[in-house]
C-alpha positions as a Markdown table, in Angstrom:
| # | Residue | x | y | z |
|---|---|---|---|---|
| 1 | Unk | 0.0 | 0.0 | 0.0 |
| 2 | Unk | 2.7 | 2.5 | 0.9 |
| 3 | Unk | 4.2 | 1.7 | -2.8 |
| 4 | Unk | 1.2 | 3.5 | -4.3 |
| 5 | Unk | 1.1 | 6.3 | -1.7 |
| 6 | Unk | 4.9 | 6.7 | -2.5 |
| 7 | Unk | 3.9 | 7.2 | -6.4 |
| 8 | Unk | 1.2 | 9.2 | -5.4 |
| 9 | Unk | 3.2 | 11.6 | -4.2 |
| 10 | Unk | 5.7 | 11.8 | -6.8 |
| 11 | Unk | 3.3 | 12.0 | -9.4 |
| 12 | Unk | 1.4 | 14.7 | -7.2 |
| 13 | Unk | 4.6 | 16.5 | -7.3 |
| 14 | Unk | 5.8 | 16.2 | -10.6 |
| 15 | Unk | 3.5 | 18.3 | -12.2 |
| 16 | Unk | 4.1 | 21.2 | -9.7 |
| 17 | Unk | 8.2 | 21.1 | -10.3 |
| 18 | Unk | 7.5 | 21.2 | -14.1 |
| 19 | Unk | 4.8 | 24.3 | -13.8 |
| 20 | Unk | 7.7 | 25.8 | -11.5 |
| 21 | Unk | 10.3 | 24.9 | -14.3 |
| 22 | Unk | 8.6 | 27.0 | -16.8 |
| 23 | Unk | 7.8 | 29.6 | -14.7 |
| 24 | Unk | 4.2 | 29.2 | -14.5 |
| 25 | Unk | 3.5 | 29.2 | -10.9 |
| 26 | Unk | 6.0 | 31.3 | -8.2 |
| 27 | Unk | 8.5 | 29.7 | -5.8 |
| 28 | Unk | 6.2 | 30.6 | -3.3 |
| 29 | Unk | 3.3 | 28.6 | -4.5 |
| 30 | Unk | 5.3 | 25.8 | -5.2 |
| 31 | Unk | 6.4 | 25.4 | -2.0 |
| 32 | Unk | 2.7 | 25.8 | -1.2 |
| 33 | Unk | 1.2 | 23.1 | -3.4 |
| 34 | Unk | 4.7 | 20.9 | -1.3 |
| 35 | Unk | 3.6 | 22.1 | 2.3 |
| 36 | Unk | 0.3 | 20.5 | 1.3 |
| 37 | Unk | 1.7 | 17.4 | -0.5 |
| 38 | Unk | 3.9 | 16.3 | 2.5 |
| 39 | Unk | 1.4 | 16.7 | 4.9 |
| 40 | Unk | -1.0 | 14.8 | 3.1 |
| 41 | Unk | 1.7 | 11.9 | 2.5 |
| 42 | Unk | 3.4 | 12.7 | 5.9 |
| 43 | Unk | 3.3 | 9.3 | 6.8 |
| 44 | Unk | 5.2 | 7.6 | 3.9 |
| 45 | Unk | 7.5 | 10.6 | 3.7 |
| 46 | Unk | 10.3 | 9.3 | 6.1 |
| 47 | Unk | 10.9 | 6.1 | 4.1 |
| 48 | Unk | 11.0 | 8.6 | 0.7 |
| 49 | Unk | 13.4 | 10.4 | 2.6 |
| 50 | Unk | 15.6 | 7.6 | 4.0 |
């Protein structure tokens, strides 16, 4: 289960780094859209992370 979370949230997040990429959406709403992604995948995030 924590396999589809993990892709979840790297799909989920993805999208938001291209937008970023072509300057579509500021710094500051990116790391808006990511405050909101890791706390909705908070618990999968440590094993992401490790």
């Amino acid at each position: 289960m924590n396999d589809k979370k993990e892709m979840l949230y790297l799909m989920s997040l993805a999208p938001a780094k291209s937008m970023l990429e072509q300057h579509l959406i500021s710094n500051a709403e990116f790391k808006k859209i990511k405050a909101y992604l890791v706390k909705k995948y908070q618990p999968i995030l440590p094993r992401l992370l490790g």
